[in-house]
C-alpha positions as CSV (number, residue, x, y, z in Angstrom):
1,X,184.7,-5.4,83.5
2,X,188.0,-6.6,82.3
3,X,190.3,-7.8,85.0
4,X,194.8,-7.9,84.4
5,X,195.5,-11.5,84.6
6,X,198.8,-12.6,86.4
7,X,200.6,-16.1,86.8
8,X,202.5,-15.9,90.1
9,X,205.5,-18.4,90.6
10,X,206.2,-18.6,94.2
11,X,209.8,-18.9,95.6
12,X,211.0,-21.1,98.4
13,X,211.0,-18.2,100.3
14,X,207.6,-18.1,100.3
15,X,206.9,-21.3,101.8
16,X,210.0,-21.8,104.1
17,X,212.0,-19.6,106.5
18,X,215.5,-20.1,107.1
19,X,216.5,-20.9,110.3
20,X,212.9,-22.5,110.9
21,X,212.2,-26.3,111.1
22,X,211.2,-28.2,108.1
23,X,207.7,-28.8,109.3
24,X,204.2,-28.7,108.5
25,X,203.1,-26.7,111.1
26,X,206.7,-24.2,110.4
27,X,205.9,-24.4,106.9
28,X,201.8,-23.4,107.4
29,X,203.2,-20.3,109.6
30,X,204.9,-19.1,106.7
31,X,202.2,-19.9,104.3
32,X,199.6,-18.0,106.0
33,X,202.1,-15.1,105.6
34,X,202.5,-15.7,102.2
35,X,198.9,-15.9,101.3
36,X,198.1,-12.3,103.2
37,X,200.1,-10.5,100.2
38,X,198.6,-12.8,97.8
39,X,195.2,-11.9,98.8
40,X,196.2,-8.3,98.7
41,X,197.1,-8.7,94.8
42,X,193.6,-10.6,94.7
43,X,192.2,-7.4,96.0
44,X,193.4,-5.3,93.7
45,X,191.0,-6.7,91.3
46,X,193.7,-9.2,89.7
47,X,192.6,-12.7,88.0
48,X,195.5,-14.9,89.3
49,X,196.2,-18.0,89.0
50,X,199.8,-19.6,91.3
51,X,202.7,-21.6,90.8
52,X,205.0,-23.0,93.6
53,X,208.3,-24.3,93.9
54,X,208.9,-28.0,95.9
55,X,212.8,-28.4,96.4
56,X,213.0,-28.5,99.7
57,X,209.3,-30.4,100.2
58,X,210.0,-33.2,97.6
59,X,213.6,-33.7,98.5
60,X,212.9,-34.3,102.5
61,X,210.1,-36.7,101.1
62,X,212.4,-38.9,98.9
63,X,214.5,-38.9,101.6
64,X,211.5,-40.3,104.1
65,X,210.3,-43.0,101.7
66,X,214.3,-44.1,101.7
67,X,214.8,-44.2,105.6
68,X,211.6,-46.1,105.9
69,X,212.3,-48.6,103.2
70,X,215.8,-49.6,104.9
71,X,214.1,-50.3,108.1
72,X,211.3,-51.7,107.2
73,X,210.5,-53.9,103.9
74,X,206.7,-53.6,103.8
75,X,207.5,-50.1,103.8
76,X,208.8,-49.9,100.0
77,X,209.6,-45.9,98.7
78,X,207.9,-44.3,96.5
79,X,209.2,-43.6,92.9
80,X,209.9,-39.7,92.6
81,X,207.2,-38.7,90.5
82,X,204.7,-40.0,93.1
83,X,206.8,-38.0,96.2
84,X,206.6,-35.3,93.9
85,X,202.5,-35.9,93.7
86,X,202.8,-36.1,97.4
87,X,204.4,-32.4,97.4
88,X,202.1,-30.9,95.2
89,X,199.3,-32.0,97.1
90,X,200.2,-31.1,100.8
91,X,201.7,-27.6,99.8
92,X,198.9,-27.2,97.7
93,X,196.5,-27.9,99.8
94,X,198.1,-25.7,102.7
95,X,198.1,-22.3,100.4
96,X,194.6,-23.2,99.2
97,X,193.3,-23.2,103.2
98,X,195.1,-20.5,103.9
99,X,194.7,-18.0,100.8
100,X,190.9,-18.9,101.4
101,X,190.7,-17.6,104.5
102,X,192.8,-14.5,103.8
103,X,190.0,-13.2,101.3
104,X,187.0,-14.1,103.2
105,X,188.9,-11.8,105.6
106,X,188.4,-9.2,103.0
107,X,185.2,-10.1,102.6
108,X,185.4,-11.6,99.5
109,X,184.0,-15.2,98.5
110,X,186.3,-16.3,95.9
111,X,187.0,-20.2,95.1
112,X,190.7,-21.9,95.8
113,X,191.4,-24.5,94.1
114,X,194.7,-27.3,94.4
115,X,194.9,-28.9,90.8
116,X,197.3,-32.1,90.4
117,X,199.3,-31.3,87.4
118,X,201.2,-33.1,85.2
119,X,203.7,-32.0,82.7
120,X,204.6,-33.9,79.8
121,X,208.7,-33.7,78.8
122,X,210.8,-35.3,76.0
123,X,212.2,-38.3,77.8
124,X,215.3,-37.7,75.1
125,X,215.6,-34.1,76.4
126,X,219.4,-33.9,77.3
127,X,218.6,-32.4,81.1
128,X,218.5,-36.4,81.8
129,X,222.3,-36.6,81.3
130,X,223.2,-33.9,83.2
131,X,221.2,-33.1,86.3
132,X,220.9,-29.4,86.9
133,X,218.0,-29.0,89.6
134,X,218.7,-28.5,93.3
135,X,216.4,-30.6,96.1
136,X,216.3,-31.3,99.3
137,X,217.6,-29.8,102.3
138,X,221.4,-28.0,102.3
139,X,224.5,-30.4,103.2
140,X,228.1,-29.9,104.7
141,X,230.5,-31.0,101.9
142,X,231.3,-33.9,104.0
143,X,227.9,-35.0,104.0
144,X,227.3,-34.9,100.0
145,X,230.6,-37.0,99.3
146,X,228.8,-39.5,102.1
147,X,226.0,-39.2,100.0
148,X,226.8,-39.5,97.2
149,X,229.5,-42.2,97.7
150,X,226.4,-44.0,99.1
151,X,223.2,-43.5,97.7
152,X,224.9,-42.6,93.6
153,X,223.3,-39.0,94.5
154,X,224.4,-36.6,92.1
155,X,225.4,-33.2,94.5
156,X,226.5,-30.1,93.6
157,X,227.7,-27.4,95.8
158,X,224.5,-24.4,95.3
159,X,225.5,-21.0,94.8
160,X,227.5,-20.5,98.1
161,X,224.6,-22.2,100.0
162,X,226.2,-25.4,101.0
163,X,225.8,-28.8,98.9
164,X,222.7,-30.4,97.1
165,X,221.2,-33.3,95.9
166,X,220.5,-32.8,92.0
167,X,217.9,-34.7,89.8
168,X,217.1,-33.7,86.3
169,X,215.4,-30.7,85.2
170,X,214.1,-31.0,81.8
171,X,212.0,-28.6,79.9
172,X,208.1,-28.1,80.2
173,X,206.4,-29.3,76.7
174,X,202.9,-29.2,77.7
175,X,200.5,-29.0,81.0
176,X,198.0,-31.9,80.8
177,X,195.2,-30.6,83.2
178,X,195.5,-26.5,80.5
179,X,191.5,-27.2,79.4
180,X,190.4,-27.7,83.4
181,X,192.8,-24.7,84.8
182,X,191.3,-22.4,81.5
183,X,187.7,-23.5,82.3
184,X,188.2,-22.5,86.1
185,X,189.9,-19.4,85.4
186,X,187.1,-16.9,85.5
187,X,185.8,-17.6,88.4
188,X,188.3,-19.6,90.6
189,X,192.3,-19.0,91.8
190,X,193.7,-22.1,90.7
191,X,197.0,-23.4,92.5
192,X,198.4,-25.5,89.4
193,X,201.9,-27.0,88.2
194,X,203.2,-27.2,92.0
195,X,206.9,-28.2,92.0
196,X,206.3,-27.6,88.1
197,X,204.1,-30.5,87.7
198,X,204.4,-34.1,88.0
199,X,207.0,-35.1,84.9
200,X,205.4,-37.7,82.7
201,X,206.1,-38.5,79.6
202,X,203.9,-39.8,76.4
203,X,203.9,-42.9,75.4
204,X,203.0,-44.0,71.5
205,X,199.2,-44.8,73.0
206,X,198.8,-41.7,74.4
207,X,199.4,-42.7,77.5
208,X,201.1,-41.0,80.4
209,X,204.1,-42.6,82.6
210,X,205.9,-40.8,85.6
211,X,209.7,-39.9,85.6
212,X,212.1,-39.1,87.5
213,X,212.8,-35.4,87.8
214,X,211.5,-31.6,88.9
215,X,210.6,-29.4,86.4
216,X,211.7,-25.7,87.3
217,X,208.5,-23.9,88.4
218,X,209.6,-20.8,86.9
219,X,209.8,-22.3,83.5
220,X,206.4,-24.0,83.7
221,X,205.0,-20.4,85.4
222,X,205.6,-19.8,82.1
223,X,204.3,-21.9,80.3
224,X,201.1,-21.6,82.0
225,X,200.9,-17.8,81.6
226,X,202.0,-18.3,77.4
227,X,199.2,-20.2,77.4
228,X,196.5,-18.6,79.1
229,X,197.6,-15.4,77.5
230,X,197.6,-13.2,80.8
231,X,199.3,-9.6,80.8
232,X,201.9,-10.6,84.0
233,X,204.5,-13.0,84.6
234,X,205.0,-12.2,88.3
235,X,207.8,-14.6,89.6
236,X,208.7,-14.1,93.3
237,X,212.0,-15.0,95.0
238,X,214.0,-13.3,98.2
239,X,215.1,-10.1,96.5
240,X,213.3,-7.1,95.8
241,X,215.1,-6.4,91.6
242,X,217.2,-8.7,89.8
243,X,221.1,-7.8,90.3
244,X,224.2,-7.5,88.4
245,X,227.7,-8.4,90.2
246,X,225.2,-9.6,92.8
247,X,226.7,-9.4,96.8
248,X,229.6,-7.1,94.8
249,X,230.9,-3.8,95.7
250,X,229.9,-3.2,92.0
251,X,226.5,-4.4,92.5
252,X,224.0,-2.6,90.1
253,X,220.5,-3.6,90.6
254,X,218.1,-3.9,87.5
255,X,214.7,-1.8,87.1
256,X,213.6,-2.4,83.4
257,X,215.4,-4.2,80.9
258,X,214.9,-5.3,77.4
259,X,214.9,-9.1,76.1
260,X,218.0,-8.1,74.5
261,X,219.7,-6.5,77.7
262,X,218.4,-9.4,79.5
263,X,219.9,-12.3,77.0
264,X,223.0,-10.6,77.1
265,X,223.1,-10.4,81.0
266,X,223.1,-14.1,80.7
267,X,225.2,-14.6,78.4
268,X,228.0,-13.0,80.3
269,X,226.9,-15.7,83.2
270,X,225.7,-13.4,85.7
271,X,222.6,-15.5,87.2
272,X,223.6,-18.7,89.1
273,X,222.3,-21.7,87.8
274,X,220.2,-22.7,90.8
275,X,219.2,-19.5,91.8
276,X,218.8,-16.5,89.3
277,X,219.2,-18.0,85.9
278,X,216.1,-20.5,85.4
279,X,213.8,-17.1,86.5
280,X,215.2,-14.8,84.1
281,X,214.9,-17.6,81.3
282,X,211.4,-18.0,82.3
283,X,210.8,-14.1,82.1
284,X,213.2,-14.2,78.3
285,X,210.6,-16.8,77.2
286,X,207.1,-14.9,78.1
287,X,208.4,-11.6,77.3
288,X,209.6,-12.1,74.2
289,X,206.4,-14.1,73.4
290,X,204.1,-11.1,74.0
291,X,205.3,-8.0,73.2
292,X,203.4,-5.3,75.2
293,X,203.2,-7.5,78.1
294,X,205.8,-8.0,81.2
295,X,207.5,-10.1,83.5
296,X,208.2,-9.2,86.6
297,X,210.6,-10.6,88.9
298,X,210.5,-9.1,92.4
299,X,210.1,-10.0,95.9
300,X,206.4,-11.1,98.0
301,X,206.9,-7.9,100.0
302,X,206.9,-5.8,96.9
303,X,204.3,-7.4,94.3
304,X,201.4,-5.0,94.4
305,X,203.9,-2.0,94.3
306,X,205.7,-4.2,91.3
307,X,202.3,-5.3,90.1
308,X,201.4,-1.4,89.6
309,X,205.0,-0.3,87.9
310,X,206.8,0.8,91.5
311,X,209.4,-1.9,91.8
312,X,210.7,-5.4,90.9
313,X,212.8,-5.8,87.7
314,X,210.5,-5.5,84.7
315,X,211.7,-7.3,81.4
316,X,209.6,-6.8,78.1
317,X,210.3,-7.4,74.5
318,X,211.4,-3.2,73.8
């Protein structure tokens, strides 16, 4: 029997709660959460395989590896590519525990898997010269020019949010571990490209080296599911449809759109860089790559019902 397959790009949403603290044991609440609507898409007989976000998670670690390195020498921090390994790893390892246990709850025996990912970019790629990708936690505009002024932190105020640290966010070329996450595929969920993968680039050798950025896990969502050919891009965030003239009193919210409809909707700049924008670029890319199949962007709380045509915004090539 021939099962849909679906990439699933988790939002920050779906690992953190606002208002909560930024702990592990906060964090594994909201997990455990998360993963009881994951198992439910499971259930309904989709082949899945997920992709999660790391802002928050990698920026509070850089910031941990710099606090300890200023009090203590023999405590040196971490280059960024290794606290984003770090990231992957714990938030991987908490959705694997807990999405486990959420389908042997439907009795179900199903293997989870947490692969470490890397992701090779062009180290000319022009994201380098102009950071574009929030991290961290959200600052007062008093504490970013502190910041900035002295650490050389880029920050950027985020969509009405408050103020960010930045790094670069180049483009997704290719996922090193794609033969391991294919051959896994038919009988495993595999939790792959966390954070959007490690960024390495390749040397002349062949070789792989580390760099300093996040790649957006909506863009490498994609780039997974081009490449594993599934029939869903599902990318979850905090609303339940993609908006136009979004917290407007013209607000118009969007139920199924065209590549076209959806380039031009950028085009006239209504997705916010750090927000919107990046998700329905990812969705642009797959859809227009496989005609006949569809991205979805929606909220957790709606993905079966968007899964099975009853909500989300739907973008596809006609």
């Amino acid at each position: 029997m021939d099962f849909s397959k679906v990439v699933i790009a988790l939002g920050g949403n779906a690992l953190q709660e606002a208002g909560t603290p930024p702990t592990a044991e906060a964090q594994l609440d909201v997990v455990r959460r998360t993963c009881e609507k994951l198992a439910d898409i499971n259930f309904k007989g989709y082949e899945m395989a997920i992709v999660h976000g790391n802002g928050p998670q990698v920026g509070r670690i850089a910031l941990s590896q710099e606090t300890a390195s200023r009090i203590d020498d023999e405590l040196p921090a971490m280059p960024f590519d290794v606290c984003g390994s770090m990231s992957q790893g714990y938030i991987g390892y908490q959705i694997q525990q807990c999405l486990r246990d959420a389908i042997r709850n439907r009795n179900r025996n199903i293997p989870v898997v947490t692969i470490l990912t890397q992701v090779v970019v062009d180290e000319h790629d022009e994201a380098f010269k102009n950071p574009t990708k929030p991290i961290g936690p959200f600052y007062t505009e008093e504490e970013a020019k502190t910041l900035a002024s002295e650490k050389g932190c880029v920050m950027k105020e985020d969509a009405g949010r408050g103020w960010r640290r930045y790094v670069a966010s180049p483009i997704p070329r290719r996922i090193t571990e794609l033969d391991s996450i294919k051959r896994l595929w038919d009988s495993t969920i595999v939790i792959t490209a966390g954070g959007g993968g490690i960024p390495v680039i390749e040397n002349m050798d062949g070789s792989l080296s580390g760099v300093a950025a996040v790649i957006d896990k909506d863009l490498a969502a994609a780039l997974l599911a081009e490449d594993i050919q599934v029939d869903y891009l599902l990318i979850l965030t905090e609303v339940d449809k993609v908006c136009l003239n979004y917290k407007k009193p013209n607000q118009r919210d969007l139920d199924h759109i065209t590549v076209a409809e959806a380039v031009k909707y950028v085009r006239e700049g209504h997705f916010a860089p750090g927000s919107m924008l990046p998700k329905m670029m990812a969705a642009i890319k797959f859809a227009r790559r496989f005609p006949g199949k569809k991205a979805i962007i929606t909220s957790l709380d709606k993905a079966v019902d968007a899964l099975e045509g009853h909500a989300g915004t739907v973008i596809t090539m006609a």
